[in-house]
N, C-alpha and C positions, 0 to 999 in steps of 0.2 A: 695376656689373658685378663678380661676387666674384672671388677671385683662380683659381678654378676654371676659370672663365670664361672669363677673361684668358688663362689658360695655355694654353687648349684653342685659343681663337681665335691668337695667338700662332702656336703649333706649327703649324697648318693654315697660314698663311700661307708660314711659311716652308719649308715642305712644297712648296708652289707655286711660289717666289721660287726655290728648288734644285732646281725637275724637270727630266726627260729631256727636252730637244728638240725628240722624235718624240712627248711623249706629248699627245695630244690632237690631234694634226694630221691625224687620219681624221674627226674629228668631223664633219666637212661633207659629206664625199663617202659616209660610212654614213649620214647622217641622210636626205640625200637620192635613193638610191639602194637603202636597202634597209627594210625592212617591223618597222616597233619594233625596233630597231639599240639595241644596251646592254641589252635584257632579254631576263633566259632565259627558256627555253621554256613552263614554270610561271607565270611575270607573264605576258607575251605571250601568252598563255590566258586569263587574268582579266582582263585590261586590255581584251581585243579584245569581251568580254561586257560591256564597260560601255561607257557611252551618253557617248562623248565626240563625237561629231559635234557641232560647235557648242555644245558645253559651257566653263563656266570651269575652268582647269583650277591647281590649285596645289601646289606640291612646298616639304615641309620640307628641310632642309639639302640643299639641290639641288647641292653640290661644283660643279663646274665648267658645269652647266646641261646638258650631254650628253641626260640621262635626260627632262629635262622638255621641249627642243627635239624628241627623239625621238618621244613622244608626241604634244605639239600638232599634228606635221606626219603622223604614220602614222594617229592617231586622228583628224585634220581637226578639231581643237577649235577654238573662237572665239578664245581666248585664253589662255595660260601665267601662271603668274605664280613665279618661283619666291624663296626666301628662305636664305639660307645667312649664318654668321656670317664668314665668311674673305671681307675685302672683296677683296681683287685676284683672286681667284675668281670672285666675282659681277662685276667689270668685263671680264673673260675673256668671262662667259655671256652680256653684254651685246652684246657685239663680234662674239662669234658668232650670235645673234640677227639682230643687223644683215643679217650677210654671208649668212644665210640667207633673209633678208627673212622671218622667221617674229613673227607677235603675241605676243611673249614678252618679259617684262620681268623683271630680278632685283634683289634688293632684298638690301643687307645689313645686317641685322640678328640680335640677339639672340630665339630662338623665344621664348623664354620672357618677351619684353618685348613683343612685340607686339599692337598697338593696335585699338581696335576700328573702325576705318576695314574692315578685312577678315571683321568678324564674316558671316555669310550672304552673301559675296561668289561661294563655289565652289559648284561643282556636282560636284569630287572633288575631294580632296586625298591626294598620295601622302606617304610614307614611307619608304623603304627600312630593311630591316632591320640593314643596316651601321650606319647614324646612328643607331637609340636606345641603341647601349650606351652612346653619347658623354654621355648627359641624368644627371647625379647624382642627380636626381629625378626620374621618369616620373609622377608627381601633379601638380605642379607643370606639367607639358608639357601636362596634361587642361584644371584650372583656370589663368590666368593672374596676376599679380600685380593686374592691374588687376581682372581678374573679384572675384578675392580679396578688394578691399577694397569692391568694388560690394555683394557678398554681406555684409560685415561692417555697412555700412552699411544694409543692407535688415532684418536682424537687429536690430538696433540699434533700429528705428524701427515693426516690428510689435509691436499687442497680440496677436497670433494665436498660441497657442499652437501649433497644427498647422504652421504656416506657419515660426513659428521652430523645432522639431523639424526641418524641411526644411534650412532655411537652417544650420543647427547640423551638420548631415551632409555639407554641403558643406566649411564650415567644418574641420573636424576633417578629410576627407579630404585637401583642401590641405594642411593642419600635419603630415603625418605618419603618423596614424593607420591600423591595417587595418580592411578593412570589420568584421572580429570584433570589434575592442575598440570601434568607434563603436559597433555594436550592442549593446556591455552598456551602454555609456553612455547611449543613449537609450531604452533597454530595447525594443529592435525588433531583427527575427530580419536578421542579414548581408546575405543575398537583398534586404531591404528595402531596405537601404542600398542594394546596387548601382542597384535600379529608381529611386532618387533621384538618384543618379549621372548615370545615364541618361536621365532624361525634363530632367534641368536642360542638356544638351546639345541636347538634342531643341528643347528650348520656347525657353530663352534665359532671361535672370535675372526677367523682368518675368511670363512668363507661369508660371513657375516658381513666381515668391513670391503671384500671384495665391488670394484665398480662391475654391475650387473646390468649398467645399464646404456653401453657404447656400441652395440652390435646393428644397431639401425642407424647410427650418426654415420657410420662408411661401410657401403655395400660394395665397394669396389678398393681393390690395394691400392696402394699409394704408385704403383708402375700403372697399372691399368688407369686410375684419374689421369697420371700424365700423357699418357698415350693417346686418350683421347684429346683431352689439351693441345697437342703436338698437332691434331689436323689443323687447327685454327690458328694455327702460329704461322708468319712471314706473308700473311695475304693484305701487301699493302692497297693501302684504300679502301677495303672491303671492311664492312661494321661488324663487328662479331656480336649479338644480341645474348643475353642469356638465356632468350627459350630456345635457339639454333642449338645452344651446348647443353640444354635439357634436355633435348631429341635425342640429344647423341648418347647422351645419359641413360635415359630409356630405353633405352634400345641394349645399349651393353649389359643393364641389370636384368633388361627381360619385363617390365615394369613400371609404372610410375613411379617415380621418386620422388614426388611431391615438390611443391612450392621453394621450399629453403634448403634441401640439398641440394641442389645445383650451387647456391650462394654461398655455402658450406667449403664446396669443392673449390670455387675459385678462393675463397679467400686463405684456403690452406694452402695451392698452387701458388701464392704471390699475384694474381691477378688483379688490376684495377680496373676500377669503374670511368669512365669518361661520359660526362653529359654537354651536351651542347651550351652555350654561354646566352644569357638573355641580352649581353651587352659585354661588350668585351671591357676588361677591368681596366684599358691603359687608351682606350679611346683608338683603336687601330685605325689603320684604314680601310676602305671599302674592301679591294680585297682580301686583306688578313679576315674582314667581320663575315664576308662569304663563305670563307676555307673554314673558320670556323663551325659554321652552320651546316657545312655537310656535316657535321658530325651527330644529326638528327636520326632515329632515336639513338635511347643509351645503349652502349657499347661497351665491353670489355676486351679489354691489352693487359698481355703480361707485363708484366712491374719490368721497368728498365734502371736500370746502377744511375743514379743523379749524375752529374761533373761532380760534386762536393762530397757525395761518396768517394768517389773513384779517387779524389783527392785527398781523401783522408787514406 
């Protein structure tokens, strides 16, 4: 914990250890006697449009638990859960919990260290606007330390160019950086950035770093490319062209396949290219330079084992 930290937690405790007498001792008889008790008029309007009936419900820096006990019990949620870093605060919210008989539990903790026991746990999480001036970082409050190094590692371990662009965006918005400068650096327009921001929230790191985008490079399994392969195979003297095995191509997906799957297919197959010679490299004779020249236009042959293969 930095000494930022420290001092913040600190100050808040003894904040609490030196309060008024009176403060907090409505807590019970507002919670249970009047209708979202602790929020103005403005939240108690949005709060009341969200679907907390049997919902889980969790509050960052919950102070003395007031806010979150109000809720669970005026919104009927299943469960609270709230987290504040000022522990005799959180034994306060505990206590009152109790005496409320409400399903609310407080945890004290550092926001910024917390663990992925609670990843996809809520179904809301609150905030109040008072508690983010307190965050030195609000990047840091998005991604966690632990996310942080999940992401370094996921980085770290892709050959995917696209995937690590992703992962690199993340990266960089934890350390610091605004969504403009990550944009020169990846050369993608800011907007980009954010929608990567946001769908790695969305998805979570796994479906996040996942390739999403191999489903149009092969429309066909690797038995069905070969199969069709397999007609054009043993037709000696005959040119095999790549728009002949494009047809064939189209024909099996149902579809154009466009320009560079076809060229895709052969060269995942082992197939080679053969083009005609403008001159032949060892000065043949007439007829070797003829036998040559049928082999106008380009053609493809499956790949054959060399002698120096076959010899190794």
């Amino acid at each position: 914990m930095d000494k930022y930290i420290e001092g913040n937690k600190a100050a808040w405790e003894e904040a609490f250890e030196n309060r008024d007498a009176s403060w907090g001792a409505d807590i019970t008889e507002r919670v249970l006697t009047e209708d979202f008790p602790f929020f103005n008029e403005d939240t108690k309007s949005v709060l009341k449009k969200c679907h907390t009936e049997g919902a889980v419900i969790g509050q960052f820096c919950c102070n003395n638990g007031r806010e979150l006990l109000s809720l669970v019990k005026s919104g009927k949620a299943k469960k609270g859960v709230g987290f504040d870093i000022a522990e005799n605060q959180v034994a306060f919210a505990n206590e009152k919990a109790k005496e409320l008989c409400l399903p609310c539990t407080f945890e004290a903790v550092n926001i910024y260290d917390m663990d992925e026991r609670y990843r996809e746990q809520f179904d809301l999480v609150i905030i109040t606007i008072g508690a983010l001036c307190w965050f030195a970082d609000l990047k840091r409050f998005q991604i966690t330390e632990v996310e942080y190094e999940a992401i370094k590692a996921k980085a770290a371990a892709t050959k995917d160019k696209n995937i690590s662009r992703r992962l690199r965006a993340l990266i960089l918005w934890y350390e610091g950086k605004s969504l403009k400068q990550i944009g020169e650096i990846l050369s993608v327009h800011p907007m980009s950035v954010n929608q990567m921001c946001k769908r790695y929230r969305e998805q979570g790191i796994e479906e996040y770093a996942r390739n999403k985008y191999t489903s149009h490079w092969r429309l066909l399994s690797e038995e069905e490319e070969a199969e069709i392969l397999d007609q054009f195979r043993g037709q000696e003297g005959k040119q095999v062209t790549a728009r002949e095995i494009k047809a064939a191509l189209d024909k099996a997906c149902g579809k154009d396949t466009g320009r560079a799957y076809v060229y895709r297919v052969l060269e995942r197959n082992g197939w080679s290219k053969k083009m005609p010679r403008s001159k032949h490299p060892k000065a043949a004779n007439e007829v070797a330079c003829e036998a040559s020249k049928k082999l106008k236009p380009a053609c493809w042959t499956p790949k054959t084992v060399s002698q120096n293969e076959t010899s190794d």
